[in-house]
N, C-alpha and C positions, 0 to 999 in steps of 0.2 A: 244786856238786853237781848231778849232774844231776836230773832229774826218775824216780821209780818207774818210770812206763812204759816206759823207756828204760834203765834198767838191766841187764835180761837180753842187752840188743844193743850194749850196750859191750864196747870191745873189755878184755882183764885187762889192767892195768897189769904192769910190770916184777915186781914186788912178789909180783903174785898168780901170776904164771905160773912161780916159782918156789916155794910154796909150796902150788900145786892143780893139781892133788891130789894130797894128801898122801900119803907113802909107806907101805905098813901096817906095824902094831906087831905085831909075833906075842905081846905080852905080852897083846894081847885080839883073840885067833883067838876064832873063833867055835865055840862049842863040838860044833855038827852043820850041816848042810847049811841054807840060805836057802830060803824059802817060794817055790813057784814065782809069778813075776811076777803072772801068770794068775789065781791062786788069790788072792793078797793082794788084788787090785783089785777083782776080784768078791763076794767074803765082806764082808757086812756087818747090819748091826740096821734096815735099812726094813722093818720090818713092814706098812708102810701097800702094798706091792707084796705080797707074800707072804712065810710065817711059814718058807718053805724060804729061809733066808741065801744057798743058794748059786745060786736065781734069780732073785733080785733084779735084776739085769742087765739079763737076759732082757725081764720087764717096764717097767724103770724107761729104758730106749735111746732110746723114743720121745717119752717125758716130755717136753713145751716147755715152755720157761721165759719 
């Protein structure tokens, strides 16, 4: 097995390249339209940036870790 770090950059085996990705079920379509990208990635609960969820972004970009 290989190591975690290296998994994302193996190549699929036989196996997986016939099974992904998978083909969709129309028995669970989605009932309305998908969040845009955009909107899902930037909406969130840091309060400690600002108590507006949708700028959190905006402040939190520069944050070093």
């Amino acid at each position: 097995t290989p190591p975690p770090d290296s998994w994302s950059r193996r190549r699929l085996t036989e196996l997986e390249q016939r099974v992904f990705p998978a083909p969709p079920n129309p028995e669970f379509a989605l009932p309305g339209t998908l969040t845009d990208e955009a909107v899902a990635a930037r909406y969130n609960n840091f309060y400690e940036f600002s108590e507006v969820k949708e700028n959190v972004h905006l402040y939190a970009r520069d944050l070093k870790i």
